[in-house]
C-alpha positions as MATLAB code, in Angstrom:
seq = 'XXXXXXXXXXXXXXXXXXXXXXXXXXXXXXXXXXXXXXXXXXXXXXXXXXXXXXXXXXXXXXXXXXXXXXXXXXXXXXXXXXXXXXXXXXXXXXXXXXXXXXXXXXXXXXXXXXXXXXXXXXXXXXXXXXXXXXXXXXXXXXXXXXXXXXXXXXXXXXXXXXXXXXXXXXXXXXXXXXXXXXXXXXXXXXXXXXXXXXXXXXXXXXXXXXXXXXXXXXXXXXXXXXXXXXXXXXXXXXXXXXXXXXXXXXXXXXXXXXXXXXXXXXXXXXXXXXXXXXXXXXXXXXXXXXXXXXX';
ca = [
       0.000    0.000    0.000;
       1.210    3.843   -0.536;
       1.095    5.471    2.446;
       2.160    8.887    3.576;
       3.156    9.571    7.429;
       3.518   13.615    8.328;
       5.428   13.872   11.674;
       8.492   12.094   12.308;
       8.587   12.227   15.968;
       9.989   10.251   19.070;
       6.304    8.277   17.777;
       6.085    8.875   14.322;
       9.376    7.805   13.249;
       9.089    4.278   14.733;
       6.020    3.788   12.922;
       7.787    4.611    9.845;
      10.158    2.271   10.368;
       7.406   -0.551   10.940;
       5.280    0.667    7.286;
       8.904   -0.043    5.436;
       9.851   -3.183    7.552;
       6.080   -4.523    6.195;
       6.723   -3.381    2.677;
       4.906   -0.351    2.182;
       5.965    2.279    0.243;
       5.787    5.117    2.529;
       6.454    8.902    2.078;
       7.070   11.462    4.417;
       7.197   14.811    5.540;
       8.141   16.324    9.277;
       9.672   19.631   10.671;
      13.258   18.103   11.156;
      15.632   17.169    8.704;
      17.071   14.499   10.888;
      13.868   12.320   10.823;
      13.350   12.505    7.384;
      17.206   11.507    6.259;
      16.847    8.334    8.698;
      13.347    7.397    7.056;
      14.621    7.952    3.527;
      18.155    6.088    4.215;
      15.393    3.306    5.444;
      14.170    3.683    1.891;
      11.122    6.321    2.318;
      10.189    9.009   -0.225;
      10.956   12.813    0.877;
       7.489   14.177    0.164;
       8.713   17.848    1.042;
       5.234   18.780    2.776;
       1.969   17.004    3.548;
       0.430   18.051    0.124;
       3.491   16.111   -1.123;
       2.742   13.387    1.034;
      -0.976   13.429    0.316;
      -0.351   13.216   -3.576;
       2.077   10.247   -3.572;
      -0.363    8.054   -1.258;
      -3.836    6.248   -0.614;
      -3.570    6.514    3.011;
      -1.783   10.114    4.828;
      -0.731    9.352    8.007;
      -0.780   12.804   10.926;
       1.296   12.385   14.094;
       1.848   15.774   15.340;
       1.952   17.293   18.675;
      -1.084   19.074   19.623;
      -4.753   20.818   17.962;
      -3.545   23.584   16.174;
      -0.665   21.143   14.596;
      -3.319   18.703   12.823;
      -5.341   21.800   11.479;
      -2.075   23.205    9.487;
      -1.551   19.902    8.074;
      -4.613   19.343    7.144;
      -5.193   22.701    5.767;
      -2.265   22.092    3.704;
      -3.298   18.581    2.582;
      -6.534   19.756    0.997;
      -5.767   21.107   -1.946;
      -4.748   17.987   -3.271;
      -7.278   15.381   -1.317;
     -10.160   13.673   -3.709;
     -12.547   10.315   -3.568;
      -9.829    7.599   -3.134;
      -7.928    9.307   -0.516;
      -7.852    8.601    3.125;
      -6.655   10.697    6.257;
      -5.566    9.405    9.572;
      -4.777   11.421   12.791;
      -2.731    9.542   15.177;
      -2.447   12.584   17.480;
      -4.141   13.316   20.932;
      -6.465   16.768   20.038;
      -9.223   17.756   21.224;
     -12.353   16.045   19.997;
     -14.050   19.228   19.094;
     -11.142   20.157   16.248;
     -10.810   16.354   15.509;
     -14.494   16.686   14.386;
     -14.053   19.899   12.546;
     -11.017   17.749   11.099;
     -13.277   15.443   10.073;
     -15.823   17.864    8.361;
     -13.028   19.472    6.325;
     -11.866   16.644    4.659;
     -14.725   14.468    3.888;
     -15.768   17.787    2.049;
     -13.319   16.982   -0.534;
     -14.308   13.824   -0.980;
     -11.659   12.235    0.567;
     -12.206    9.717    3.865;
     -11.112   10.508    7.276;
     -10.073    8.639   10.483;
      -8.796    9.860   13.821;
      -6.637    6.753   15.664;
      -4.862    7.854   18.612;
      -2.264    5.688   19.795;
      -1.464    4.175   23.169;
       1.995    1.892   23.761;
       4.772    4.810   24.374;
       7.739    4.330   22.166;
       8.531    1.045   22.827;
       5.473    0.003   21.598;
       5.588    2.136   18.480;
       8.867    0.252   17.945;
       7.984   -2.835   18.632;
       5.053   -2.158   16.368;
       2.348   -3.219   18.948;
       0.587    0.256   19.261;
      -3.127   -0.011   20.085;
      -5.618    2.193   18.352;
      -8.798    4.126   19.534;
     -10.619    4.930   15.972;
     -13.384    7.309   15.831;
     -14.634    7.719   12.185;
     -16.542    5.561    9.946;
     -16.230    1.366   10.269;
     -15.958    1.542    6.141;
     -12.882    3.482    6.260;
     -10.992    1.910    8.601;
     -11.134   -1.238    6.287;
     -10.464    0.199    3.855;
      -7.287    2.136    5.721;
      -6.177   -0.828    8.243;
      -3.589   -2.856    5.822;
      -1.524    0.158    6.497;
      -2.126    0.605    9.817;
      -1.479   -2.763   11.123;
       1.937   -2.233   10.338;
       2.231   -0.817   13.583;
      -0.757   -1.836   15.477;
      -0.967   -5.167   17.858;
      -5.017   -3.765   18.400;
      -7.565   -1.430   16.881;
     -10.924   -0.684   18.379;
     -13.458    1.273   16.546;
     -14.580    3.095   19.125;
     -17.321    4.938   17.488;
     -18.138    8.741   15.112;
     -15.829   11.372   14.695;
     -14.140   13.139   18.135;
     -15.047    9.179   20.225;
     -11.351    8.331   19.595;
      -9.977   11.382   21.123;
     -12.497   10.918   23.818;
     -11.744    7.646   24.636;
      -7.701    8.617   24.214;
      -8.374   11.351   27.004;
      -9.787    9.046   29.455;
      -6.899    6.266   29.163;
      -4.605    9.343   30.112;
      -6.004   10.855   32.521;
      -6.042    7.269   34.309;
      -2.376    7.036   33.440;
      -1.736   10.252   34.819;
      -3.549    9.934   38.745;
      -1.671    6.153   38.216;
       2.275    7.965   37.838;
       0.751   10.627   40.803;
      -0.214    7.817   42.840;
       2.955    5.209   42.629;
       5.301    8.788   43.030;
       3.439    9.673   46.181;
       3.664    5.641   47.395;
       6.909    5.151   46.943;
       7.964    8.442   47.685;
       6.305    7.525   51.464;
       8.038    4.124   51.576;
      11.336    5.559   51.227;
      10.891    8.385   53.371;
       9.837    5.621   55.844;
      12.731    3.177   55.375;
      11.077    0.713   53.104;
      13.113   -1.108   50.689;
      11.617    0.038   47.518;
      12.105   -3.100   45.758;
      10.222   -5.319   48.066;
       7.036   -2.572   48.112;
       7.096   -2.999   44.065;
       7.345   -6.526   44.719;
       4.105   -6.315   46.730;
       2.506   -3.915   44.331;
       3.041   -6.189   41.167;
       1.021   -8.960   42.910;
      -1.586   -6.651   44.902;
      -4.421   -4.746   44.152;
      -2.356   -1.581   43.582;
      -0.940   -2.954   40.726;
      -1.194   -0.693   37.706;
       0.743    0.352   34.379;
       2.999    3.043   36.221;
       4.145    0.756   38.800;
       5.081   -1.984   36.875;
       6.931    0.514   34.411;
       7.476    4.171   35.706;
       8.801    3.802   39.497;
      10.254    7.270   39.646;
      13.160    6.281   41.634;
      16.248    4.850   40.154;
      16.927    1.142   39.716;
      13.511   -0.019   40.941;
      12.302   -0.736   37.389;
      15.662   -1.632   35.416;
      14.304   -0.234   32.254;
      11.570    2.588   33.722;
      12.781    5.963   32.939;
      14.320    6.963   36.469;
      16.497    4.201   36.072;
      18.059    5.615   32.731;
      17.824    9.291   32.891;
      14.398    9.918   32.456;
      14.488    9.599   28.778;
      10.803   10.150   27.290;
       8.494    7.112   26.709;
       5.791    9.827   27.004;
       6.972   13.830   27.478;
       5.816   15.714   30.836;
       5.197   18.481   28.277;
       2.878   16.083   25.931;
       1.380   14.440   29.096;
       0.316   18.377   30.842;
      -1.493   19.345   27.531;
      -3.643   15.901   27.179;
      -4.505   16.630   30.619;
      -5.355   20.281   29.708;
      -7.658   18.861   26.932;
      -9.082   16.533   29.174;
     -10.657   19.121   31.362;
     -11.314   21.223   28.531;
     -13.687   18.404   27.286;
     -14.495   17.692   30.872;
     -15.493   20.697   31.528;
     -17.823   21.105   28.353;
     -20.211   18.121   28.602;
     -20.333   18.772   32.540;
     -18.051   16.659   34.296;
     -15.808   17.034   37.327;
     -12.629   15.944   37.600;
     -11.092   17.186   40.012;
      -8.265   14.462   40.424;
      -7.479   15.427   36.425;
      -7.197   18.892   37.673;
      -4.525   18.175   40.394;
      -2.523   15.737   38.225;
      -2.403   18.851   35.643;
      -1.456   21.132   38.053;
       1.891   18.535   39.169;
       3.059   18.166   35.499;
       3.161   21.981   35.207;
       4.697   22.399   37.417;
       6.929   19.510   36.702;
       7.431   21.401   33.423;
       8.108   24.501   34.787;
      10.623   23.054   36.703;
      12.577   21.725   33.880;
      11.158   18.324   33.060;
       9.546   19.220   30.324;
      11.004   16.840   28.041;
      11.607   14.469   30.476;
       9.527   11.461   30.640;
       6.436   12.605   32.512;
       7.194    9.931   35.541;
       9.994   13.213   36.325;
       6.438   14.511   38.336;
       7.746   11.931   41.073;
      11.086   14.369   41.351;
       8.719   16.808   42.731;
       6.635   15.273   45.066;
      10.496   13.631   46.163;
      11.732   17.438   46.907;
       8.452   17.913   49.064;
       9.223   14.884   51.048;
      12.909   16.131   51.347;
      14.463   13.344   49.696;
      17.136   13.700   47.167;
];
């Protein structure tokens, strides 16, 4: 299958690497030059811009940072969309511009998909990224040969703006999860517990969860979790604060509190504004550490 990917990032680049490894013929386009040389030396087409991309494939792949990031590309892209053509959006927006997303390119004829993606890095590596579609059942058939490439699990989820909906729930779960295990393990060590043995517990308890088995924000817990090798990004703190903006944006619209989405926002700002921005977003635990006094 053709298919175009816009936005070569810490996500977008491993899922790249999967289309080619499957046999696609891919072509891309991203800010960075750096990307773009690794995907082409991996035998990817320089598109030069998403119209490129757009023109050269059936299916045009967006994984981009934030709102206002899809709408460019897709403003750029629809010049050259038409019947035939599909659109995916693999980036967390909000669901009220994923719809409007939606509106403007079906208006061309074209088909449209949003597909946020859970898994972190590793799983966009490892190709086992699981997908929350919103968009019509039709389409994704018609789009999924592509995106299995990089997909272990797809769930149509429902119309235009459910995938982003259902996207913002699984994070803000994830995020009160990373609050929670900093704020436990940051009271076992501050009470003398060997941290190992309380993750021990936790793993076969009923506070087992994703961020304890892989995010323990203090080092050499979790041999592989970021505190244990320099807080490199599976998932940014920046990234992480602004779905959890969105979250009580949407939240707030169809009249819902959340008030424990509110205080894990109000950590990862201040995480960020602390300087672990582009940390992994487990770096929260370095605050709630410094409260406690520990090192």
């Amino acid at each position: 299958m053709n298919v175009g990917f816009v936005g070569l990032g810490a996500m977008g680049l491993p899922m790249t690497m999967n289309l080619l490894a499957k046999g696609h013929t891919v072509t891309v386009a991203s800010r960075s030059r750096g990307p773009i040389e690794a995907a082409v030396n991996a035998g990817a087409a320089d598109g030069g811009d998403p119209s490129g991309v757009v023109a050269a494939s059936v299916v045009s792949i967006i994984c981009v940072p934030d709102s206002p990031d899809v709408a460019s590309v897709v403003e750029k892209m629809l010049p050259v969309l038409a019947p035939g053509k599909i659109v995916v959006d693999c980036s967390t927006i909000d669901p009220e511009v994923e719809r409007r997303q939606h509106a403007r390119v079906t208006a061309t004829g074209a088909q449209y998909l949003e597909a946020p993606i859970s898994g972190g890095t590793l799983g966009a590596q490892r190709g086992t990224l699981t997908l929350m579609v919103g968009g019509e059942a039709r389409t994704l058939e018609a789009a999924r040969p592509g995106l299995e490439a990089f997909s272990a699990l797809m769930v149509h989820v429902g119309g235009p703006g459910t995938g982003q909906v259902v996207k913002l729930c699984n994070q803000l779960i994830y995020a009160a999860q990373m609050l929670g295990t900093a704020e436990a393990f940051t009271l076992a060590a501050k009470s003398g517990v060997d941290l190992a043995k309380l993750h021990e517990v936790l793993i076969h308890s009923t506070g087992d969860c994703t961020a304890v088995r892989t995010r323990v924000p203090f080092e050499g817990v979790v041999p592989d979790s970021p505190a244990s090798t320099g807080w490199k990004p599976g998932f940014m703190t920046d990234l992480m604060a602004k779905d959890m903006e969105i979250a009580l944006d949407c939240a707030h619209r169809v009249g819902v509190p959340v008030p424990t989405t509110a205080l894990c926002h109000r950590v990862l700002v201040a995480a960020s504004e602390a300087g672990y921005g582009r940390e992994d977003f487990s770096a929260l635990g370095k605050l709630v550490r410094k409260e406690a006094g520990l090192p």
